[in-house]
PyMOL Python script that loads the backbone (N, CA, C, O; Angstrom):
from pymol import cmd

cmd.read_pdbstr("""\
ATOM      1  N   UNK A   1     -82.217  39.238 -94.586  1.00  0.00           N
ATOM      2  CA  UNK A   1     -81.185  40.267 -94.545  1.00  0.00           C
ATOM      3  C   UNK A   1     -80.553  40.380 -95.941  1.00  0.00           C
ATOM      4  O   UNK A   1     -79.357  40.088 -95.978  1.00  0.00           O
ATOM      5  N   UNK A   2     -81.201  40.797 -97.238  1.00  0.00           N
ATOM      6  CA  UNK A   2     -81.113  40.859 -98.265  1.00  0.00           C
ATOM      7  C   UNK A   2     -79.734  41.746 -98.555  1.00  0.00           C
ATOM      8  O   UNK A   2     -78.885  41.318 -99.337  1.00  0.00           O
ATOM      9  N   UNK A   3     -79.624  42.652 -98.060  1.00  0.00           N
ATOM     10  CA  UNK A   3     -78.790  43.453 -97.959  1.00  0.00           C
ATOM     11  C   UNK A   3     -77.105  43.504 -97.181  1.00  0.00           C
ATOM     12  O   UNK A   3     -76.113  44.230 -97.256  1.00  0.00           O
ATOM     13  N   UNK A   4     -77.598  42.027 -96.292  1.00  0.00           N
ATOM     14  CA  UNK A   4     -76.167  41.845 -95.425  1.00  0.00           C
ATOM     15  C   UNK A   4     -76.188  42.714 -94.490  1.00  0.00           C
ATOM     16  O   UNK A   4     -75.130  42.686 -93.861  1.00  0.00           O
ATOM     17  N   UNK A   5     -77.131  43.700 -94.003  1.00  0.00           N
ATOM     18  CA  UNK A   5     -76.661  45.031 -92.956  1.00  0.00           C
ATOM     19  C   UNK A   5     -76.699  43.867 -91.142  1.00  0.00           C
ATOM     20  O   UNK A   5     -75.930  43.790 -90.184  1.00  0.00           O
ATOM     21  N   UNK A   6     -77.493  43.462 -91.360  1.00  0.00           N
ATOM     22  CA  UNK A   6     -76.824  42.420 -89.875  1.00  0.00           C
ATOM     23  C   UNK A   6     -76.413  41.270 -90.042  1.00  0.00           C
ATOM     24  O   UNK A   6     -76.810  40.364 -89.310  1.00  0.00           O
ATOM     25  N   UNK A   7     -75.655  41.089 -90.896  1.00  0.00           N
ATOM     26  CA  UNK A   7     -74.053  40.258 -90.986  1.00  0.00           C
ATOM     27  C   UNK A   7     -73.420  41.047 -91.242  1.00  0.00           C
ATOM     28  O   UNK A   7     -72.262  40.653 -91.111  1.00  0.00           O
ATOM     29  N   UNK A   8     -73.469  42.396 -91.681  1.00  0.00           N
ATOM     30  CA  UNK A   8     -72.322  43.027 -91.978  1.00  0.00           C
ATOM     31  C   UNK A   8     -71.869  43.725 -89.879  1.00  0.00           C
ATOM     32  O   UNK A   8     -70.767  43.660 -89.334  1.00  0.00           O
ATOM     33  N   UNK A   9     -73.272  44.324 -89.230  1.00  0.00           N
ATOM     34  CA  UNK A   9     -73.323  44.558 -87.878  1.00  0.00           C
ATOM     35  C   UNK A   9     -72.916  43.612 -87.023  1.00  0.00           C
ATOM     36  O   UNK A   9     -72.732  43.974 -85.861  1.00  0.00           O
ATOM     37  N   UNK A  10     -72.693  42.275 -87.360  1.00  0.00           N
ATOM     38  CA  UNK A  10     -72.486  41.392 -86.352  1.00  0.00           C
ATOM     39  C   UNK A  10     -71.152  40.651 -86.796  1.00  0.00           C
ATOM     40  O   UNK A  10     -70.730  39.695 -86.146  1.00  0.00           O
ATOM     41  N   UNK A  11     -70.504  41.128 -87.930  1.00  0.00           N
ATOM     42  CA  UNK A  11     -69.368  40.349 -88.541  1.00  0.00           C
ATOM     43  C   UNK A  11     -70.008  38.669 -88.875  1.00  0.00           C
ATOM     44  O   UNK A  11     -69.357  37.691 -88.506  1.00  0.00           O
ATOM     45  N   UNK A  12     -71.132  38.542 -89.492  1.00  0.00           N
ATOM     46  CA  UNK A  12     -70.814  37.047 -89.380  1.00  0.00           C
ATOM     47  C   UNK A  12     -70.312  36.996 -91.034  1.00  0.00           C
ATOM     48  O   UNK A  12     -70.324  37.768 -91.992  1.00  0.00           O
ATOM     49  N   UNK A  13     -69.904  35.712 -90.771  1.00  0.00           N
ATOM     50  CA  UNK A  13     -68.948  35.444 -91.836  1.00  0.00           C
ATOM     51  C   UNK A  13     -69.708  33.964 -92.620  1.00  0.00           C
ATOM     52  O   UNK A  13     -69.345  33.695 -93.765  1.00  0.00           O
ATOM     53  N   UNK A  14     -70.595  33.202 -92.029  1.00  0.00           N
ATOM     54  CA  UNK A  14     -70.817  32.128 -92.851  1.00  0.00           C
ATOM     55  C   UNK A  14     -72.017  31.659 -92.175  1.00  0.00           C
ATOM     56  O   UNK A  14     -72.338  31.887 -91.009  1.00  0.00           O
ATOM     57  N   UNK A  15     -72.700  30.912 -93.129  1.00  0.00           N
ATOM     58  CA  UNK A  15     -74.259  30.775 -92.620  1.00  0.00           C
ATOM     59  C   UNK A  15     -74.312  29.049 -92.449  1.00  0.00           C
ATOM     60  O   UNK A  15     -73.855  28.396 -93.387  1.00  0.00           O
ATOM     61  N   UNK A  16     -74.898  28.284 -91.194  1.00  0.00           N
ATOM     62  CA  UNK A  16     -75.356  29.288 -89.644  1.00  0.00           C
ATOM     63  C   UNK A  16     -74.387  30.124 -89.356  1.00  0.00           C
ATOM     64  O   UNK A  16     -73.330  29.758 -89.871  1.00  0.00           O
ATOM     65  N   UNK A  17     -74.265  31.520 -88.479  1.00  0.00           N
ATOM     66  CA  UNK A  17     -73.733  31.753 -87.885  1.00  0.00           C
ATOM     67  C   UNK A  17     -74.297  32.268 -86.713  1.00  0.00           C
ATOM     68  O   UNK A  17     -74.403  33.493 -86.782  1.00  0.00           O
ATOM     69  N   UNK A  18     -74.783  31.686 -85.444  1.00  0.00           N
ATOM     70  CA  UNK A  18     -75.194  32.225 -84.378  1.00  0.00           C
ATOM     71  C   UNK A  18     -75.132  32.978 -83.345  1.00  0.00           C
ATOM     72  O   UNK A  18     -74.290  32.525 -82.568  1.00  0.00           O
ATOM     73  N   UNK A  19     -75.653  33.975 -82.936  1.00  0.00           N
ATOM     74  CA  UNK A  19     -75.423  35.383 -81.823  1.00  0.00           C
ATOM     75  C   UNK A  19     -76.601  34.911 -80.579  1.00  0.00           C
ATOM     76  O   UNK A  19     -77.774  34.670 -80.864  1.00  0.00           O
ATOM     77  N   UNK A  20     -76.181  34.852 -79.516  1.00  0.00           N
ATOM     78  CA  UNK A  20     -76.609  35.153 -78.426  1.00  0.00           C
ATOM     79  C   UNK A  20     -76.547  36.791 -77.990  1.00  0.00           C
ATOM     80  O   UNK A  20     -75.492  37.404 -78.150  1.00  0.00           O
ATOM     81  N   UNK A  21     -77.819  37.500 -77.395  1.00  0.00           N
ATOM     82  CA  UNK A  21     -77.256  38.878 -76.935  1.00  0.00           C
ATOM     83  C   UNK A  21     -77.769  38.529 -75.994  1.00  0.00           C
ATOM     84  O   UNK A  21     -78.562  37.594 -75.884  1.00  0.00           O
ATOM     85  N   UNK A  22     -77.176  39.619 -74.760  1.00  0.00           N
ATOM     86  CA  UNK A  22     -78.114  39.535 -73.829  1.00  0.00           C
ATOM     87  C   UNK A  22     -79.024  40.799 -73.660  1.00  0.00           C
ATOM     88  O   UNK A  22     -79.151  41.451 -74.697  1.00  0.00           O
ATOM     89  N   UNK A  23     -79.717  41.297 -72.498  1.00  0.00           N
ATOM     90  CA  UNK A  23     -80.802  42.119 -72.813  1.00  0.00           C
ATOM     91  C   UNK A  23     -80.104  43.261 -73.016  1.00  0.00           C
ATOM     92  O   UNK A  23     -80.475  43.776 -74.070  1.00  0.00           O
ATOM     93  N   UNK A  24     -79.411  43.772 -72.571  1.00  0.00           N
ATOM     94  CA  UNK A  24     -78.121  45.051 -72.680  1.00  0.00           C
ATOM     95  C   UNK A  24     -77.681  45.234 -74.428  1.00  0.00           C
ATOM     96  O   UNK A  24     -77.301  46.252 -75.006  1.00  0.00           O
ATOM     97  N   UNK A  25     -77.881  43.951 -74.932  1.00  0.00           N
ATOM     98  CA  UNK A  25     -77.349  43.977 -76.502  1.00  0.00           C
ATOM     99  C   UNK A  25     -76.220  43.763 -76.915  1.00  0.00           C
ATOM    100  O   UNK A  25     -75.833  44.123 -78.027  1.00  0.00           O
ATOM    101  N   UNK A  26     -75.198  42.849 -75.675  1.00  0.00           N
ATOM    102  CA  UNK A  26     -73.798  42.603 -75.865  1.00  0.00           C
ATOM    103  C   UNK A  26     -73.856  41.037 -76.408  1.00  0.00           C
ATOM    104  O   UNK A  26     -74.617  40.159 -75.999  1.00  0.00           O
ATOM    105  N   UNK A  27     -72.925  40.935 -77.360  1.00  0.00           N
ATOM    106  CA  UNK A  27     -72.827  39.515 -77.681  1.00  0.00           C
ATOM    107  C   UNK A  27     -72.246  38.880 -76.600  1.00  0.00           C
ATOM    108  O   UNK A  27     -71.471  39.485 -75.859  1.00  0.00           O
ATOM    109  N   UNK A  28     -72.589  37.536 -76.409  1.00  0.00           N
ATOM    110  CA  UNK A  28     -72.868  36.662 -75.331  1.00  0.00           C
ATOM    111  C   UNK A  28     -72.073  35.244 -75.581  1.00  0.00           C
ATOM    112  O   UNK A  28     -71.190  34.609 -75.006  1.00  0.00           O
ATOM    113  N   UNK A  29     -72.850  35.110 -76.716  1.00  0.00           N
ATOM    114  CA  UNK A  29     -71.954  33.923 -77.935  1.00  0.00           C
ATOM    115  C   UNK A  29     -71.785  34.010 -79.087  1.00  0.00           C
ATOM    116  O   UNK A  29     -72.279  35.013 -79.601  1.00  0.00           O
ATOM    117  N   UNK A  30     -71.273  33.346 -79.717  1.00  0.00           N
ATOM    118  CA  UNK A  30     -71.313  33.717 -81.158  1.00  0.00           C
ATOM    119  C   UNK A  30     -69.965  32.577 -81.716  1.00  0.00           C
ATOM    120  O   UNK A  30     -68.828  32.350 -81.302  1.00  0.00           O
ATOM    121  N   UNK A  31     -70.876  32.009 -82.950  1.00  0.00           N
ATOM    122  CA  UNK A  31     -70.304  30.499 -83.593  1.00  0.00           C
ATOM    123  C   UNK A  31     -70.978  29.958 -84.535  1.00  0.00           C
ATOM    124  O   UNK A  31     -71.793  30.406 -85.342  1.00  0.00           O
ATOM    125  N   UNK A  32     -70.504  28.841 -84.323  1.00  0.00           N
ATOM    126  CA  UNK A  32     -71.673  27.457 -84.823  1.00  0.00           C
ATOM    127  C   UNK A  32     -72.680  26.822 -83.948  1.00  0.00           C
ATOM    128  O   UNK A  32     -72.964  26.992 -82.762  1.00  0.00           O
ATOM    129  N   UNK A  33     -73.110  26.094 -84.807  1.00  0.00           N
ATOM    130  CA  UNK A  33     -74.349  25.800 -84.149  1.00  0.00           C
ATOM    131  C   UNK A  33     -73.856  24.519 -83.381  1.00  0.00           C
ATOM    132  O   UNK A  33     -74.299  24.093 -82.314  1.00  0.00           O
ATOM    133  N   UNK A  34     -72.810  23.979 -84.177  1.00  0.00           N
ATOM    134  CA  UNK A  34     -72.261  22.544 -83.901  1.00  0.00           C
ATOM    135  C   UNK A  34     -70.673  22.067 -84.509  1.00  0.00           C
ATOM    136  O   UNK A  34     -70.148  22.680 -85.438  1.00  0.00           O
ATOM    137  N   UNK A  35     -70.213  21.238 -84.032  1.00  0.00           N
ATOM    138  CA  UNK A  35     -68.647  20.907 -84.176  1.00  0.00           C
ATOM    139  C   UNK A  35     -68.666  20.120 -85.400  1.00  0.00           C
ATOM    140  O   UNK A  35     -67.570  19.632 -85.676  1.00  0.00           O
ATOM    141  N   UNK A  36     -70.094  19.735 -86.618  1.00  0.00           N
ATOM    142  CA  UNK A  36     -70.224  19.636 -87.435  1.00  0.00           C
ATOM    143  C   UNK A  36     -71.106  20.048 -88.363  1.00  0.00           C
ATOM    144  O   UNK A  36     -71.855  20.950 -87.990  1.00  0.00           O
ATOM    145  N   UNK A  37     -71.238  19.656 -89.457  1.00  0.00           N
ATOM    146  CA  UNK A  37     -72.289  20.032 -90.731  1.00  0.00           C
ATOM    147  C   UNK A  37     -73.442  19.396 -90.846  1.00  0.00           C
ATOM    148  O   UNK A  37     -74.391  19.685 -91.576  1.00  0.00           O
ATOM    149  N   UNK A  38     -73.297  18.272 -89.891  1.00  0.00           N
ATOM    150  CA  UNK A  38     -74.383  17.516 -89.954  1.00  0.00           C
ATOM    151  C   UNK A  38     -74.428  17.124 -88.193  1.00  0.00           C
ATOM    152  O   UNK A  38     -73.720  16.408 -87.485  1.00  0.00           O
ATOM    153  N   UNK A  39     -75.708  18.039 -87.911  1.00  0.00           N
ATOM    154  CA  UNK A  39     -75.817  18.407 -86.438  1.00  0.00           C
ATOM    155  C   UNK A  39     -75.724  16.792 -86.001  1.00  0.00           C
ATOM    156  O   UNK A  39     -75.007  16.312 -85.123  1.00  0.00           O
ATOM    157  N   UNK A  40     -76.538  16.196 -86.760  1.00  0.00           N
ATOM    158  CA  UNK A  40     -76.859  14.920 -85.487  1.00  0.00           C
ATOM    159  C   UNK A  40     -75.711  13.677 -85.542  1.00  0.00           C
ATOM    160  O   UNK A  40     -75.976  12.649 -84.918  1.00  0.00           O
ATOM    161  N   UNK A  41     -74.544  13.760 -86.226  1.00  0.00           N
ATOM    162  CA  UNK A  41     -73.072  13.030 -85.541  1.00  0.00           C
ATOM    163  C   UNK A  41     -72.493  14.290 -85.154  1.00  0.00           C
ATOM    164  O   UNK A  41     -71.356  13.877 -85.387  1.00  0.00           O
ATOM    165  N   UNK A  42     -72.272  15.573 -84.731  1.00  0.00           N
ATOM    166  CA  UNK A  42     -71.725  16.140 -84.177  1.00  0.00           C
ATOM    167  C   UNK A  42     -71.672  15.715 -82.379  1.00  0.00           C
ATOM    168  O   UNK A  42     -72.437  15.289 -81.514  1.00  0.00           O
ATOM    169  N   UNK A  43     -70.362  16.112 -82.510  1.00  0.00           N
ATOM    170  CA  UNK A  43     -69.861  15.324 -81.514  1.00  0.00           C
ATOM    171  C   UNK A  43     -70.322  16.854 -79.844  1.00  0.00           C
ATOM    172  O   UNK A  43     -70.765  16.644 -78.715  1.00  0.00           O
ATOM    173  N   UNK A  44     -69.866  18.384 -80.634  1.00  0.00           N
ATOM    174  CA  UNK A  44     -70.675  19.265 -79.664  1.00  0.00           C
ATOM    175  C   UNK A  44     -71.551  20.008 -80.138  1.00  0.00           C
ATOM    176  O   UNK A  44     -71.619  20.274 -81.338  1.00  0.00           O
ATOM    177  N   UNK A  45     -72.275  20.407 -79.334  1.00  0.00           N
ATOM    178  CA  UNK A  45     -73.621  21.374 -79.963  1.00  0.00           C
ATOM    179  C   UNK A  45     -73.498  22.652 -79.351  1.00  0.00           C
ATOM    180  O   UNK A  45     -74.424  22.667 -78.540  1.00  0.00           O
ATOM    181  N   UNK A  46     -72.610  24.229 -79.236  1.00  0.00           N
ATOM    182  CA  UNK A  46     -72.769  24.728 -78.918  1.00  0.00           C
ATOM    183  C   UNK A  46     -73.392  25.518 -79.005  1.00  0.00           C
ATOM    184  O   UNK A  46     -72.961  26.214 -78.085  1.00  0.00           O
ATOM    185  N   UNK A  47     -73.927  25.888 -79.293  1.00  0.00           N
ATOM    186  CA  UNK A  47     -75.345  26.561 -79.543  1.00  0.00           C
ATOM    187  C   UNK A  47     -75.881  26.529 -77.954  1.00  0.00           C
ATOM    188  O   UNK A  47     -75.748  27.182 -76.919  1.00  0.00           O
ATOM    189  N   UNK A  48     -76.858  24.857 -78.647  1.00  0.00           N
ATOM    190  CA  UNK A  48     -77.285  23.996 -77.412  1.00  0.00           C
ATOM    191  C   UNK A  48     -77.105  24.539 -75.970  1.00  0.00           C
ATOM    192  O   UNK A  48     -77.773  25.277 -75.245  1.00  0.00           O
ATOM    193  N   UNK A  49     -75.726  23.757 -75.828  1.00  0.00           N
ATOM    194  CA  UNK A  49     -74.863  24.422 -74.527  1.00  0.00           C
ATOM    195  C   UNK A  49     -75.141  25.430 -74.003  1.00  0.00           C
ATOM    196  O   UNK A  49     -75.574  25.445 -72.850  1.00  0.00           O
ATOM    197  N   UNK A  50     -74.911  26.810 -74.910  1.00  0.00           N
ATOM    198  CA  UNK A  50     -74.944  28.158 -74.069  1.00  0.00           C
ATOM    199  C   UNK A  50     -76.164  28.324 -73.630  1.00  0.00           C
ATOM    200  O   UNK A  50     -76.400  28.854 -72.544  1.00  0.00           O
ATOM    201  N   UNK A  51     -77.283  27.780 -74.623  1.00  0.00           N
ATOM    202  CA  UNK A  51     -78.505  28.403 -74.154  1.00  0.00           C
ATOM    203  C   UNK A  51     -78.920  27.453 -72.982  1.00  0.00           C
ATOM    204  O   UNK A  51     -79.561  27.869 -72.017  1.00  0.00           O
ATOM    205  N   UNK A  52     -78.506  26.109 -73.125  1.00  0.00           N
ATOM    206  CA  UNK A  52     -78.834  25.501 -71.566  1.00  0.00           C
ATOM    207  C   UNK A  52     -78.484  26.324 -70.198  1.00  0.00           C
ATOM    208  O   UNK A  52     -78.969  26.625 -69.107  1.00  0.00           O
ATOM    209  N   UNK A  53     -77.058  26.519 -71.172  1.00  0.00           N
ATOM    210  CA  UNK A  53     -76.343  27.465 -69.281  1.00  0.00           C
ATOM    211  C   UNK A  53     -77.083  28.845 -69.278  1.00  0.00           C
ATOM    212  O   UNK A  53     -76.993  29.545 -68.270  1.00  0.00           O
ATOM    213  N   UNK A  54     -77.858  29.298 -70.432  1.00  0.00           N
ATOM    214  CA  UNK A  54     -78.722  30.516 -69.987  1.00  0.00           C
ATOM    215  C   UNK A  54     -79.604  30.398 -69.234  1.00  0.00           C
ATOM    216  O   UNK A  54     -79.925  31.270 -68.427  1.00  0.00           O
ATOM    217  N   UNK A  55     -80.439  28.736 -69.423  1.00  0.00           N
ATOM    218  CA  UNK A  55     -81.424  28.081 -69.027  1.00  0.00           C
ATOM    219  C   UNK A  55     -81.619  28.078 -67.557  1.00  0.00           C
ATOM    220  O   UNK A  55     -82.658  28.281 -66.928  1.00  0.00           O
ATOM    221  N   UNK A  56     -80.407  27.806 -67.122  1.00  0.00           N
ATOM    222  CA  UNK A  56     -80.247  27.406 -66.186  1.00  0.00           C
ATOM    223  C   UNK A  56     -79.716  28.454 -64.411  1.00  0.00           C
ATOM    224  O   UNK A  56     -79.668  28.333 -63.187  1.00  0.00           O
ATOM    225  N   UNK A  57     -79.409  29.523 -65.673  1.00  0.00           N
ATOM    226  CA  UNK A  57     -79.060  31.125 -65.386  1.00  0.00           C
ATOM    227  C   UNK A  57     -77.792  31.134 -64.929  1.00  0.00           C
ATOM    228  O   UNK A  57     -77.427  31.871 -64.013  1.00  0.00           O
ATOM    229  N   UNK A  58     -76.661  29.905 -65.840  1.00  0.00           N
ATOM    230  CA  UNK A  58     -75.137  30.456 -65.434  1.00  0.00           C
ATOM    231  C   UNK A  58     -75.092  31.084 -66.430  1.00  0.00           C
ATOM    232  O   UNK A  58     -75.945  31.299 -67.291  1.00  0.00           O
ATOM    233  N   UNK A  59     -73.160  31.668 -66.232  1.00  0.00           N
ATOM    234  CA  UNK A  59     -73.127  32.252 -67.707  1.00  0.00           C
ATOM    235  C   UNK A  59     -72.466  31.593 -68.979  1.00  0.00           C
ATOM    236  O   UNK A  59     -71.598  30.784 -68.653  1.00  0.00           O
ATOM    237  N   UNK A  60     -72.599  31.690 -70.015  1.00  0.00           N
ATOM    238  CA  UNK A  60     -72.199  31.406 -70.825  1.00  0.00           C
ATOM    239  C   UNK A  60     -70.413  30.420 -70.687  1.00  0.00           C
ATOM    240  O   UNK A  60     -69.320  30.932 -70.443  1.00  0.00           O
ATOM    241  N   UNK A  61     -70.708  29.016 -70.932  1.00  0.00           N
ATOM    242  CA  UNK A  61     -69.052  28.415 -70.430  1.00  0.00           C
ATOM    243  C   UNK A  61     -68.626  28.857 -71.348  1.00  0.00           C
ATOM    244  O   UNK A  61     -67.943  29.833 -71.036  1.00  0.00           O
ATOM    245  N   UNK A  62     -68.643  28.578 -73.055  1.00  0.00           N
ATOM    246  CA  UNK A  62     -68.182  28.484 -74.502  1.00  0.00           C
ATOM    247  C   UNK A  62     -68.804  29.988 -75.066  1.00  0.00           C
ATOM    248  O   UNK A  62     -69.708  29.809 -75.883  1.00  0.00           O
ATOM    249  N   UNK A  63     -68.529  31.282 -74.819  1.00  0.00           N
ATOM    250  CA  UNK A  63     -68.626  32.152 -75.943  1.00  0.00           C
ATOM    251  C   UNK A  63     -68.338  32.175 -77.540  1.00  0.00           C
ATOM    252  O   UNK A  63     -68.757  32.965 -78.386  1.00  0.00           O
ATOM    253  N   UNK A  64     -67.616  31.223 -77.653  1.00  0.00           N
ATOM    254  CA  UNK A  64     -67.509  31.633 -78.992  1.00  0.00           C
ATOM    255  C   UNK A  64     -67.114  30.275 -79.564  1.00  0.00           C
ATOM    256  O   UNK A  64     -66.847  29.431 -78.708  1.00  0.00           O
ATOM    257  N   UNK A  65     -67.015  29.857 -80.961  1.00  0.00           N
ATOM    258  CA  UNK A  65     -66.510  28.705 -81.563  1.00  0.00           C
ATOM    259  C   UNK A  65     -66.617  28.753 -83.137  1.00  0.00           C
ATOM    260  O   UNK A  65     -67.262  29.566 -83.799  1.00  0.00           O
ATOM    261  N   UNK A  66     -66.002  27.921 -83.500  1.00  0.00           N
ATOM    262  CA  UNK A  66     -65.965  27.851 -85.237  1.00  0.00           C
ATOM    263  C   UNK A  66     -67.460  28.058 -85.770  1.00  0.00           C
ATOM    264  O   UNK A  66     -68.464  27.699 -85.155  1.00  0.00           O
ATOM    265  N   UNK A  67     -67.447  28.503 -86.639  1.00  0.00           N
ATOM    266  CA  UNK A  67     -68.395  28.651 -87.383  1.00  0.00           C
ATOM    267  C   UNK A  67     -67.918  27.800 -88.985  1.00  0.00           C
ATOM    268  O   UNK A  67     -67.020  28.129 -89.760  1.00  0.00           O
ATOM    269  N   UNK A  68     -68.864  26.663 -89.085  1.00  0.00           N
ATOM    270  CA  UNK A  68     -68.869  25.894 -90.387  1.00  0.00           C
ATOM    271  C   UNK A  68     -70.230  26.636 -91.578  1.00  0.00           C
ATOM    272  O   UNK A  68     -71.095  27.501 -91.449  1.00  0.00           O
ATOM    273  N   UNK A  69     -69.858  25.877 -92.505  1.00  0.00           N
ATOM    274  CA  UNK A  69     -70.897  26.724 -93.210  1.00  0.00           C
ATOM    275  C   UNK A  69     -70.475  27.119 -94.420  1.00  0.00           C
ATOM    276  O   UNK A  69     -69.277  27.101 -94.701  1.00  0.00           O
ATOM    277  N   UNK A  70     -71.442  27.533 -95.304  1.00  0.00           N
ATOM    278  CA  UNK A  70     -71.283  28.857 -96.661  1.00  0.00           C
ATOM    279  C   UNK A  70     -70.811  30.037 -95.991  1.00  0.00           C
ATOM    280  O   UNK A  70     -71.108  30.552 -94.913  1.00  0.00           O
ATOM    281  N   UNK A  71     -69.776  30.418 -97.153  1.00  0.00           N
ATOM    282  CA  UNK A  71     -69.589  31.538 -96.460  1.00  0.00           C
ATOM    283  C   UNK A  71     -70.586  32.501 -97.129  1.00  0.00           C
ATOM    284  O   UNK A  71     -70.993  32.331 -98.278  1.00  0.00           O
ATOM    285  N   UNK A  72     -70.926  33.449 -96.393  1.00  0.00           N
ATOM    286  CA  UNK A  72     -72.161  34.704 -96.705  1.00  0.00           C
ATOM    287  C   UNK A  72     -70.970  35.757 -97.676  1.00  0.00           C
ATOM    288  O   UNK A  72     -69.940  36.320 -97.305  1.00  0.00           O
ATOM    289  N   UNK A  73     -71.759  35.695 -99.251  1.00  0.00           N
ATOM    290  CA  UNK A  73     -71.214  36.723-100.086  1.00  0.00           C
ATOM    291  C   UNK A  73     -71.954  38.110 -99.828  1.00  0.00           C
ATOM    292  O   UNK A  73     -73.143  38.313 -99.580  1.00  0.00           O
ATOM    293  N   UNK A  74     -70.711  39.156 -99.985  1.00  0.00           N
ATOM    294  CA  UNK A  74     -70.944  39.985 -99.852  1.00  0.00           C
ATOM    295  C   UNK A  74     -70.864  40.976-101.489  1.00  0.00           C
ATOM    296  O   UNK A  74     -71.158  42.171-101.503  1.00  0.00           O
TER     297      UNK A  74
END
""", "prot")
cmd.dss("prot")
cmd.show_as("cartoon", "prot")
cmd.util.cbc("prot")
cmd.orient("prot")
């Protein structure tokens, strides 16, 4: 996305920044990937999470959460 046009469409603000849609094209989730920078002592993984509860076909518990990261220059 050389250009930023889907971070600029999705507001993300810092890289990771992760989108769940669903088939309709509504954001679903949208965050971090994790409650840290370094996934594997992070203490949550939401990411993880939502897509389990997609997995599993509830809905989404955690829509949304911090996003860590670079922030994406514009």
């Amino acid at each position: 996305d050389q250009s930023n046009k889907l971070a600029n469409a999705f507001k993300a603000q810092r890289t990771p920044h992760a989108f769940i849609l669903n088939p309709s094209g509504e954001i679903i989730y949208q965050g971090g990937v994790s409650d840290s920078s370094t996934f594997k002592s992070s203490a949550k993984k939401y990411l993880r999470e939502a897509l389990t509860d997609l997995s599993l076909n509830k809905n989404v518990k955690m829509t949304s959460s911090r996003t860590l990261g670079c922030a994406i220059e514009r």
